[in-house]
N, C-alpha and C positions, 0 to 999 in steps of 0.2 A: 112496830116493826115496819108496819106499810110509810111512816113518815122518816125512816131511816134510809129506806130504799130511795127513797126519793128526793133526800137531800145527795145520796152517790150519786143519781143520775145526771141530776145538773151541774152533780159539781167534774162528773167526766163531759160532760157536754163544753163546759166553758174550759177543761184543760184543753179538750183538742179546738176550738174555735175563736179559744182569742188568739194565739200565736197567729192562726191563718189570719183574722182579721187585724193584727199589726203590722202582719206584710203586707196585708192590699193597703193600709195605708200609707207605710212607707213608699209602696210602688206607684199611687198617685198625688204623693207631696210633691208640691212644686221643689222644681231643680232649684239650688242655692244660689243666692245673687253673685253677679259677677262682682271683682273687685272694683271700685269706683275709678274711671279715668282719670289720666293724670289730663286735665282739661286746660289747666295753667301751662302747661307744657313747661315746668321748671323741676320737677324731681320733688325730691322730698330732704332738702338739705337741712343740714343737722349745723343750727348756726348758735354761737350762745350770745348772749345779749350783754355780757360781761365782761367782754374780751378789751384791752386797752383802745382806747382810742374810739370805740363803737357809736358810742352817744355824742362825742364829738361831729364821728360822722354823717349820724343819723342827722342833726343838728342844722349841721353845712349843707345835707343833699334833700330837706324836709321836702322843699317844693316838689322837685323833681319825685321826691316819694309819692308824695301823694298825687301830684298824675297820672304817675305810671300804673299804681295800685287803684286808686278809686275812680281814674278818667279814662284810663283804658283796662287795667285788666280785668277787674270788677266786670264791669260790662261787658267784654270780652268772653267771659267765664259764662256768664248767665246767658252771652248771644250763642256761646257753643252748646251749651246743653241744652238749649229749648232747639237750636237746629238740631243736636244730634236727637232728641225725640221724637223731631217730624221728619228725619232722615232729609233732610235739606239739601247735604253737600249732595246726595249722591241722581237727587234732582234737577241741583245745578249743574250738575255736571253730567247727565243726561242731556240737560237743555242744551249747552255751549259746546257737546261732542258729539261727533256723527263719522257716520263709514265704520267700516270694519273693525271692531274691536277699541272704537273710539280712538281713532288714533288721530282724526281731523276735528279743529274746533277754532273758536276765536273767543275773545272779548270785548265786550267795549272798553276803552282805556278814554284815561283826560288829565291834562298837566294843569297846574295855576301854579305861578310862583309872581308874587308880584312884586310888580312894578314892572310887568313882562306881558306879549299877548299870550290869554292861556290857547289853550288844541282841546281837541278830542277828534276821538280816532278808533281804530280798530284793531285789535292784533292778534291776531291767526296763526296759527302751527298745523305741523302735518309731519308724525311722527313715522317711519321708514317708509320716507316719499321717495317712490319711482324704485327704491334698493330696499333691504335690511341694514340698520344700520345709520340712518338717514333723517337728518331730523333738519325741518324748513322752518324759517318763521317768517312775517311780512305785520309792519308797522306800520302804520300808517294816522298821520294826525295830520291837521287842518284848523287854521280859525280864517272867516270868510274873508277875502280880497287883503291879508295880510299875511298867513298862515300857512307853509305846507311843507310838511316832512315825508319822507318815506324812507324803510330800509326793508332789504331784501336778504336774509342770511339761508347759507346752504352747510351745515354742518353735517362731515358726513366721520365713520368711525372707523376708519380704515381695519384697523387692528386693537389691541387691548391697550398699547398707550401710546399708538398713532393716530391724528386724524388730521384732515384738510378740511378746509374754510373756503368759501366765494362769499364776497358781503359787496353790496351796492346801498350807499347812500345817497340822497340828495336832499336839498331842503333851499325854501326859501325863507326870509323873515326880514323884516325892517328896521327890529329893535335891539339887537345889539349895542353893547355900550364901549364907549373908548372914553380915558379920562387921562391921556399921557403915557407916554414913555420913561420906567426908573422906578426907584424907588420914591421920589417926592410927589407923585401927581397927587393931583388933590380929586377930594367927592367931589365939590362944588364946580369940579370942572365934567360933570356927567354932559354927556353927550351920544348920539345915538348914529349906529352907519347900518345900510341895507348889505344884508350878505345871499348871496349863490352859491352852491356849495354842489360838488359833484365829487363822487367817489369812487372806483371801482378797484378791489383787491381780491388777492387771493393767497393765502397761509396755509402752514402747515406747521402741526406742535407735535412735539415726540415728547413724553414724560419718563425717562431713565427710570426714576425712585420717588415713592411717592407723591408727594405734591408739586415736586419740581419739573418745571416744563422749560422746554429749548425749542424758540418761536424764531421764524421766516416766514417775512412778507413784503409781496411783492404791488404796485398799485397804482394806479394816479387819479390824479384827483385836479379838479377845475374850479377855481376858486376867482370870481370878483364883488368887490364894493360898493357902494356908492355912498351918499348923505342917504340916513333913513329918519325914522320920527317914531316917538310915541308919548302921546297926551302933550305937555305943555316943551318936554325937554327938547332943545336947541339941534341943531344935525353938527356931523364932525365937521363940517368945513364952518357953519357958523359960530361953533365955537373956539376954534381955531383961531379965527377973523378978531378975538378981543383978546386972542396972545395967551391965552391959558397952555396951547401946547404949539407943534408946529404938524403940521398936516403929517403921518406917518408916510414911509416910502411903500409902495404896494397900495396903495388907498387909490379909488376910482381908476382902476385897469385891472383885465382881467389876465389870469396865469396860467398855465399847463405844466402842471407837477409831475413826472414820473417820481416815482418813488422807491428806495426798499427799506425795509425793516427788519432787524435782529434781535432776539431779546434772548436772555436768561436768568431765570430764577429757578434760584436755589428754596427748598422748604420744606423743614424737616416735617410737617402735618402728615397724617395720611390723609386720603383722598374722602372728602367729606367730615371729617371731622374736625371742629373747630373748639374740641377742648384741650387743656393742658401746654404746659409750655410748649414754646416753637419758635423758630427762629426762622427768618424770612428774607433772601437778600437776593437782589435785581437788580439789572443791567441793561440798558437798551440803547439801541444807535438808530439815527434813521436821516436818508441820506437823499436829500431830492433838490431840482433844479428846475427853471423856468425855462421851457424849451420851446416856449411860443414866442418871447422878446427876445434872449438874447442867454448865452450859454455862459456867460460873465454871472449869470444871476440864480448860483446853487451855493447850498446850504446842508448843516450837520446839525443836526438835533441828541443828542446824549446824554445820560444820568447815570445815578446808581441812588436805590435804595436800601435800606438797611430794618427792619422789625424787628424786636423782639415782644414775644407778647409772654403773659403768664395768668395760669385759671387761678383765680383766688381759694376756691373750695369747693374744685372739681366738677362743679354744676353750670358750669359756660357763664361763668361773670369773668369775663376776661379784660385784662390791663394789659395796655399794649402801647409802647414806644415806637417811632418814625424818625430816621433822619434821612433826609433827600437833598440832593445837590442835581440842580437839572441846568444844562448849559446847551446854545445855540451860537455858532459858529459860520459863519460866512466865506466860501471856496471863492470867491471870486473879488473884482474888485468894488461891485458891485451890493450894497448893502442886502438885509434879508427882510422882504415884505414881511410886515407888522401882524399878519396873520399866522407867519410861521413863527416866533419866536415863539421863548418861555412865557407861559399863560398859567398865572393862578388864582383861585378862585371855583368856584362851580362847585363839581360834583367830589374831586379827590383831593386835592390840597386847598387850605384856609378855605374851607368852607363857610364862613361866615361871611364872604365875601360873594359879590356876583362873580356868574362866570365873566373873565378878561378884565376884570377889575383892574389886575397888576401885569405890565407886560413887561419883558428886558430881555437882554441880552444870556441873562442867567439868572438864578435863585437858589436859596438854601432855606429849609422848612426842618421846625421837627415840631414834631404834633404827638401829644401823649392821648391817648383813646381807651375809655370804659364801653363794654358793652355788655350788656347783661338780659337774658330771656324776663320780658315781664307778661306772656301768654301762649298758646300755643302757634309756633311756629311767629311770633312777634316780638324782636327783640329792640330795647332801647341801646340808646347811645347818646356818651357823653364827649364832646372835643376839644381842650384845648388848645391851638398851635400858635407858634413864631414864627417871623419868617419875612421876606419881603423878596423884589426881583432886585438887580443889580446891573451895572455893566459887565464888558468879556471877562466870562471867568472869574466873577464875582469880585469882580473891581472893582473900588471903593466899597468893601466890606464896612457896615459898620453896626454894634450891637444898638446905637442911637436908632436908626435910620428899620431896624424891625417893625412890625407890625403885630397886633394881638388878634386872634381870629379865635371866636367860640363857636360853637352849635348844638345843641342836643335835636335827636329825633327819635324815631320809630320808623322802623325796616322788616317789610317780610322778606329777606334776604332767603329764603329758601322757596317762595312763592313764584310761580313763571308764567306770566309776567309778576316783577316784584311792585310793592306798594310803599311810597318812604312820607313821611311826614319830616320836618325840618325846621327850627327857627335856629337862625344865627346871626352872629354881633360881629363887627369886625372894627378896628380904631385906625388912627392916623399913627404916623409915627413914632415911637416912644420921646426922641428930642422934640417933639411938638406936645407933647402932652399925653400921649396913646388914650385920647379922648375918643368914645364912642360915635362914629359917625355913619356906620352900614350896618343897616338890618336886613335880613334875608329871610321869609318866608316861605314854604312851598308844598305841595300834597298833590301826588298824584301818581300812575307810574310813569317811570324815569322814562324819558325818550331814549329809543336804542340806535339813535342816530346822529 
């Protein structure tokens, strides 16, 4: 009887003490893990690997795969998650901001693109300076006794889809390149001039609906030349001297530009988003004269461009078409220095070329463009364009006399200051062969001037 008792006992003992000690332990289990980052910053797209055409593709873009994937995201992925363990960003960004609420900060910044003098520099923001509202930036790059840019931007926000602009730039450098006027100039005619450069404007954008803005600006701007140099290449008047071109009009004298500018674009995005179909189309005029020689010597600048772009699979791999027709017009009797015309090359059209590669009178480009996220907040891009400068009005059109322009890079287009990486190819004219004769290089962030 006494061993009966005393199996009841422990067995009331453990009904009423284990329930309590399955809550204390539930009350001290660690909290459940967070969901894992999207660290790639691409989503989680639901792609099948069976779809027509796929392996063809995969096939044609290998290289480019496996850069993007093994050369940058890879590595990308593993440098985000060992920062985000040691809370890194929010280190750097303690270090690089200061003042109230962090709203003052800078960076170091530095360009290389070569066959060019590279800079480095500084670049500093100061987010509701002096207002609410108000956002400053200042640029600033340098390479010793050849090198020096600055800009100065005042963007302030008037209302919800009003705001005004003051931007001053200026800049020196030596190695600009001139290779002719037209569609035929040639590489082997590369050549270098010194340029001065002074800017002062001030705008104002009103945005109706959503991504579309309706631009005025007002400005001038102080522009002269000279023969410049870099490494072994020839100056514009020396190569001039063996008949490759004929010295441009505007070359070694300096101008005094007032200016205005007009723009409109149309676009159906909302504001920040860059997924899903959209259509894009642009308009701009811009109207300046030489008012320090002589008033015989102003000029019209005008285009229109046209986008359509479309998301493959909803995850910002976006295809997207360009047609641009950009023409330059002379008000007087007096031609239009060589620095105002039609300029392509650089940063927005045929990119696979140097900037002022192609100068003329006018040009017509259509560029088809892939971009796709390969990490977070890093996305590539793929470019191919056609296209060449022309006389007035695209006089003497001809589909011969085109040009081929590629590029792929890497853009942190949502970064401020942004960071691009870039290699591009660009040929001669397809009646010559459209042989491979410009390569383009570059890493660093863009000059904002």
């Amino acid at each position: 009887m006494r061993r009966i008792a005393r199996w009841i006992f422990v067995a009331s003992l453990a009904a009423i003490g284990w329930p309590q000690a399955a809550r204390a332990d539930e009350e001290h289990a660690p909290s459940p893990k967070r969901p894992l980052p999207d660290y790639d910053g691409r989503g989680m797209p639901e792609v099948s690997g069976d779809e027509p055409g796929t392996w063809v593709a995969r096939a044609l873009l290998s290289p480019l795969y496996f850069v993007s994937e093994y050369v940058v995201r890879e590595p990308s992925k593993a440098v985000t998650v060992w920062a985000d363990k040691h809370d890194l960003p929010r280190k750097v960004y303690d270090f690089f901001t200061f003042g109230p609420d962090h709203k003052i900060g800078f960076v170091p910044v530095g360009f290389v693109e070569f066959g060019f003098n590279p800079t480095v520099g500084v670049y500093g923001f100061a987010k509701d300076f002096v207002v609410p509202r108000n956002f400053a930036t200042m640029h600033v790059e340098v390479w010793p006794t050849d090198w020096l840019g600055a800009s100065f931007d005042d963007h302030y926000q008037a209302t919800r889809r009003g705001s005004v602009r003051a931007h001053l730039s200026t800049w020196t450098r030596p190695d600009l390149v001139f290779y002719g006027l037209g569609p035929n100039s040639l590489q082997d005619s590369q050549s270098r001039f010194d340029e001065h450069y002074f800017d002062l404007s001030g705008s104002f954008d009103f945005k109706p609906w959503r991504s579309s803005v309706l631009h005025a600006q007002i400005g001038v701007r102080q522009v002269s030349t000279s023969d410049g140099h870099y490494n072994d290449d020839p100056s514009l008047t020396q190569e001039a001297a063996t008949g490759a071109f004929t010295v441009p009009f505007g070359f070694d004298r300096q101008y005094l530009a007032p200016y205005t500018d007009v723009g409109v674009t149309f676009d159906t995005r909302r504001p920040g988003c860059y997924r899903g179909p959209s259509l894009r189309l642009e308009a701009n005029t811009e109207q300046g004269g030489d008012v320090q020689h002589s008033p015989s010597v102003s000029w019209i600048r005008y285009g229109g461009v046209a986008t359509g772009s479309v998301d493959l699979d909803g995850h910002g791999r976006i295809l997207s078409l360009s047609l641009a027709a950009l023409f330059s017009d002379s008000l007087g009797p007096e031609p239009i220095p060589f620095t105002e015309l039609v300029s392509l090359g650089g940063d927005r059209w045929m990119r696979g070329f140097f900037d002022g590669r192609l100068r003329g009178r006018s040009a017509a480009v259509a560029t088809a463009r892939y971009a796709w996220p390969i990490a977070a907040r890093i996305d590539g891009f793929l470019e191919a364009a056609v296209g060449n400068v022309f006389d007035e009005h695209l006089d003497g059109f001809d589909p011969g006399l085109l040009r081929f322009s590629a590029a792929f890079g890497l853009s942190t287009s949502q970064w401020n200051p942004p960071v691009q990486f870039l290699v591009g190819l660009g040929s001669e004219t397809f009646d010559h062969g459209a042989q491979i004769d410009s390569v383009r290089l570059l890493f660093g962030i863009p000059r904002s001037f």
